[in-house]
LUMLOSE-992480 format. One line per field, with one value per residue (C-alpha): residue in one letter; x negated, y, z negated. Coordinates in pm, 1 decimal, always signed. Example, Ala and Ser with C-alpha at 12.3 -4.5 7.8 and 13.67 -1.06 7.14 Angstrom:
2
rest (A; S)
u (-1230.0; -1367.0)
v (-450.0; -106.0)
w (-780.0; -714.0)
//
This chain:
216
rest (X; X; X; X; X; X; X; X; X; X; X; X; X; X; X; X; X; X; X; X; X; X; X; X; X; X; X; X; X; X; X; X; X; X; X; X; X; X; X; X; X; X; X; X; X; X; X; X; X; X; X; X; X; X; X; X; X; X; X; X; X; X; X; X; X; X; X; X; X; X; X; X; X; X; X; X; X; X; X; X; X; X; X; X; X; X; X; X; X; X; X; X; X; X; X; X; X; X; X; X; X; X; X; X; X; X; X; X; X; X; X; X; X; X; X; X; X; X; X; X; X; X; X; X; X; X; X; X; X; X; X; X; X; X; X; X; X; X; X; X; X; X; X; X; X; X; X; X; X; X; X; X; X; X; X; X; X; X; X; X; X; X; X; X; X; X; X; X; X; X; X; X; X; X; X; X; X; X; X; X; X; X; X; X; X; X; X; X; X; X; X; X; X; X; X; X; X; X; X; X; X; X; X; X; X; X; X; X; X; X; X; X; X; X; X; X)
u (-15855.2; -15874.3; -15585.5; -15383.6; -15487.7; -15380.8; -15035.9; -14946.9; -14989.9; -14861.6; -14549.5; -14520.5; -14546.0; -14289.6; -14086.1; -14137.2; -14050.6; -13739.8; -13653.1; -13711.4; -13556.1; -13262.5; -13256.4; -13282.0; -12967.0; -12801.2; -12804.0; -12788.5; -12419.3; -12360.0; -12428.3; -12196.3; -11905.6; -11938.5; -11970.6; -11691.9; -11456.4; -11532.9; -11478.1; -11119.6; -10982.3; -10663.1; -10684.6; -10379.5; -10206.3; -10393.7; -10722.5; -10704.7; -10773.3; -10659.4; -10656.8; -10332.3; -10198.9; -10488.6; -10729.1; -10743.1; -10865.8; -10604.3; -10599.5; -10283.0; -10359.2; -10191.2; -9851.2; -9937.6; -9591.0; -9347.1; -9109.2; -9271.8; -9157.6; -9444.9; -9357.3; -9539.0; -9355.6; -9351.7; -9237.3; -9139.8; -8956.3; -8588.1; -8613.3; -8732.3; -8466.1; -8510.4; -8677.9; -8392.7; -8292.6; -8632.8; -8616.0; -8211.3; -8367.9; -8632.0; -8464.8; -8197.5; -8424.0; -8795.5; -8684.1; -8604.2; -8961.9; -8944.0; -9176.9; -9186.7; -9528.7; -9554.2; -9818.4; -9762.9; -9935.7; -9982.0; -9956.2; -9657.5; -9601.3; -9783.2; -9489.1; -9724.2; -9960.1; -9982.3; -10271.5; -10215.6; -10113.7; -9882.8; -9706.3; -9681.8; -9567.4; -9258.6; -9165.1; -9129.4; -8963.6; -8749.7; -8624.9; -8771.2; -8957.6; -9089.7; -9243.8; -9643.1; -9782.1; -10072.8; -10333.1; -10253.0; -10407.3; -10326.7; -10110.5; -10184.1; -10502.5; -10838.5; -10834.7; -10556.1; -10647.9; -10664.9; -10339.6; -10145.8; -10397.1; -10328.5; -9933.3; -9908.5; -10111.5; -10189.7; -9929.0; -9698.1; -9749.9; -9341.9; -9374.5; -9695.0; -9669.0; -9794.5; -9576.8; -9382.6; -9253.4; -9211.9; -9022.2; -9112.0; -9064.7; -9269.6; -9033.0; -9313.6; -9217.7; -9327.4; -9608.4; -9748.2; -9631.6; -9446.5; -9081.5; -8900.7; -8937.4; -8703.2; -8756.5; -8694.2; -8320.8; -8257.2; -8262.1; -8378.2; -8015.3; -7900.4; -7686.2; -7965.0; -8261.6; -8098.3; -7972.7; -8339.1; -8455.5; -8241.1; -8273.4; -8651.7; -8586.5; -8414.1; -8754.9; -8925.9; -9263.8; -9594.6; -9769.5; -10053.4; -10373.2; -10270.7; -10386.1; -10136.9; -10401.5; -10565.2; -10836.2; -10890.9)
v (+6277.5; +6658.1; +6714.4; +6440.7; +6615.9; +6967.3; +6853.8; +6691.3; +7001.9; +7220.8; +6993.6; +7003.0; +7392.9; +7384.9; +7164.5; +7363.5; +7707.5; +7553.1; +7429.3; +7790.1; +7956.8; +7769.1; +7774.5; +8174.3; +8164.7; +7959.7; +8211.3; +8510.7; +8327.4; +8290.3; +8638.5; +8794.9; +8555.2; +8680.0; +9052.5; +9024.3; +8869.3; +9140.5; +9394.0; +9217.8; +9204.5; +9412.5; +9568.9; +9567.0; +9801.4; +9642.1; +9695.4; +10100.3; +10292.6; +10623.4; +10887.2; +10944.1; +11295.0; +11312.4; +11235.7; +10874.9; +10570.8; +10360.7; +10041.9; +9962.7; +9602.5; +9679.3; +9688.9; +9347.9; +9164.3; +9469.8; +9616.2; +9949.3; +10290.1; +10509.2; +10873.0; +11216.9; +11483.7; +11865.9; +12103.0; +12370.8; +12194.9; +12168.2; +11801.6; +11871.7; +11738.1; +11420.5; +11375.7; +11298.1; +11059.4; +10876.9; +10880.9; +10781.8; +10472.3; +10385.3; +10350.9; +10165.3; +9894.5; +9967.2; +9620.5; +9418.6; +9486.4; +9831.4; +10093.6; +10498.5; +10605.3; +10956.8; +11159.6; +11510.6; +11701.9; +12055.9; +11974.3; +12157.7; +12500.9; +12492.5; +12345.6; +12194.3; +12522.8; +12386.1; +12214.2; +11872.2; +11976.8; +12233.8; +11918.4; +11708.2; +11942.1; +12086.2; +11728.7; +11625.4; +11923.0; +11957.2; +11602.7; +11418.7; +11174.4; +10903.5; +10699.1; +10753.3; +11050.4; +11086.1; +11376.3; +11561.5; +11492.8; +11479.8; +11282.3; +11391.1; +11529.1; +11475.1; +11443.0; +11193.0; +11011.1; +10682.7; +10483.1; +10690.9; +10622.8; +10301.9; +10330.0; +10535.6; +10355.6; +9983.7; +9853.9; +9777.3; +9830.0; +9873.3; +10195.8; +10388.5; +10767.1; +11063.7; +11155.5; +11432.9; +11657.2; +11592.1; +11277.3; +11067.7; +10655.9; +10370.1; +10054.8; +9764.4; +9435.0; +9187.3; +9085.5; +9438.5; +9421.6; +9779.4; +9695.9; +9990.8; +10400.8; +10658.6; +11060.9; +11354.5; +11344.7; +11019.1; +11043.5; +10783.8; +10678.9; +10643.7; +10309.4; +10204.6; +10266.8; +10087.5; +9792.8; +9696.1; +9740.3; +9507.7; +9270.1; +9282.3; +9275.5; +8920.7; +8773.3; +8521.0; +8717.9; +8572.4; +8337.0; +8533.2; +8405.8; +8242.0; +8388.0; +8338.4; +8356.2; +8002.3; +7857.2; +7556.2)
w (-6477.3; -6554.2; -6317.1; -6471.3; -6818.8; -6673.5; -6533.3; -6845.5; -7077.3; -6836.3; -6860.9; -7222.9; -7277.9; -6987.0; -7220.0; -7545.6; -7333.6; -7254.6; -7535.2; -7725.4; -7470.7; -7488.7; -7843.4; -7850.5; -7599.3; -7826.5; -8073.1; -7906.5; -7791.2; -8129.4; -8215.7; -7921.8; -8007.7; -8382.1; -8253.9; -8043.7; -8246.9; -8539.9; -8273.2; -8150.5; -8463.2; -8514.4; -8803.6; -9059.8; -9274.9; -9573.4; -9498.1; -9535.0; -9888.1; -9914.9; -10249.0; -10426.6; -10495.6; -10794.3; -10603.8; -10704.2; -10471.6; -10354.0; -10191.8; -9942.7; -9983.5; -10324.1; -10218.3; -9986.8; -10073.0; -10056.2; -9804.6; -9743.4; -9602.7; -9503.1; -9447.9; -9347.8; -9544.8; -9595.2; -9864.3; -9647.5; -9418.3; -9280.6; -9351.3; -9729.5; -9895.0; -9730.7; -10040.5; -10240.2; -9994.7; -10004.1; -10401.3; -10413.3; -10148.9; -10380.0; -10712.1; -10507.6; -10380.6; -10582.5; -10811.1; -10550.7; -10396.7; -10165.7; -10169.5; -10045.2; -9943.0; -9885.2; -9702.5; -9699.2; -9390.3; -9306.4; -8918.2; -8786.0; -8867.8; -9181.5; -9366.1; -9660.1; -9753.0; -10109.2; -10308.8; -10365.0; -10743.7; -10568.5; -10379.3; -10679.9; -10925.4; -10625.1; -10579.7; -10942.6; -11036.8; -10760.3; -10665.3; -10966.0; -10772.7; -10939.4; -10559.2; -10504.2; -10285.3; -10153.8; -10100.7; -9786.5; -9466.5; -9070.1; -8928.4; -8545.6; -8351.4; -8400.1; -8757.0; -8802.3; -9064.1; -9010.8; -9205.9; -8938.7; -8639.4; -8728.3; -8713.8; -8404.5; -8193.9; -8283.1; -8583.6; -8295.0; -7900.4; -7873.3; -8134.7; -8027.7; -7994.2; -8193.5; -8497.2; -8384.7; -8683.1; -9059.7; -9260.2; -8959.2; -9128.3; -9047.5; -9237.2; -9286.8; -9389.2; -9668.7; -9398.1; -9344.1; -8990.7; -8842.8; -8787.0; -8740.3; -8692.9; -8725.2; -8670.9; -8884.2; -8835.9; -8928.4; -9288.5; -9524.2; -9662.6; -9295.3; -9248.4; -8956.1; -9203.1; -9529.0; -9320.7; -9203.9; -9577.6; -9688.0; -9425.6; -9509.5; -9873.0; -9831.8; -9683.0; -9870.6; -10009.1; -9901.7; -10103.0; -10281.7; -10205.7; -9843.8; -9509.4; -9215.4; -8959.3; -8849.1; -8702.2; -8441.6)
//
């Protein structure tokens, strides 16, 4: 009778050790499919804040909606007066939903020595640009801040690569996906650069509020 008694409660705390084990694996499953898919995630274009030339916080999910031309630029530069280009673009197409983002960067030859008041007040007064910038920052190296890690080397496998010199473009669409990039010598009002812009431009804007990614 005691051995009967034995077996059977040996058999039940076999049953409840299974059961809690299994439970435990259950959610440690749980916890590794949530962990990876967080960790899978590509992130997009949106997600970043940055500070604008005064310092201010900025969210890029802002301009969600918009055609977008993100640019590193330089006041020292041979490609400085790109910057009328990128302001003659912008009042071109700025009402029919196109934005310049510039990013001035000290990172090649020390083109952009200003403050970030020195940058502002050279643009404005010299090419009367009315298009946000943003404080200065790297765009290569270590220190690449991370809108341009980003763009270099996940926005789009078929465009990776370090950015190279100054008034390098990035052209995102109304979906914050990277669909073109020119170098320094292409300037902004170059037929190439305008006919993606408007091609973009003519894209039906995304319904606030909806998220194009799914679930099944």
């Amino acid at each position: 009778m005691m051995s009967l008694l034995k077996i059977s409660v040996l058999m039940l705390s076999a049953t409840l050790f299974s059961a809690t084990a299994q439970a435990a694996g259950d959610a440690t499953c749980g916890a590794d499919l949530i962990k990876g898919a967080s960790t899978e995630k590509q992130k997009s274009l949106y997600d970043f804040e940055v500070k604008s030339i005064d310092g201010s916080p900025v969210k890029l999910a802002d301009y969600k909606g918009k055609v977008l031309m993100v640019v590193n630029t330089a006041s020292r530069c041979g490609f400085t007066s790109q910057y009328k280009d990128l302001q003659d673009i912008y009042a071109k197409y700025q009402d029919k939903g196109f934005m310049v983002l510039a990013f001035p960067s000290n990172d090649f030859l020390g083109q952009e020595p200003g403050s970030n008041k020195d940058i502002k007040d050279f643009c404005e007064t010299n090419f009367n640009t009315k298009f946000p910038l943003f404080e200065k920052g790297p765009v290569k190296g270590d220190a690449i801040q991370p809108v341009f890690r980003y763009l270099t080397t996940d926005a789009n496998p078929k465009m990776t690569g370090s950015v190279s010199w100054n008034f390098e473009k990035f052209v995102i669409d109304r979906n914050g996906q990277l669909v073109g990039r020119f170098k320094s010598r292409v300037k902004p009002s170059a037929a190439e650069v305008t006919k993606l812009i408007e091609s973009r431009l003519q894209e039906k804007t995304p319904e606030k509020g909806k998220d194009s990614a799914t679930c099944s």
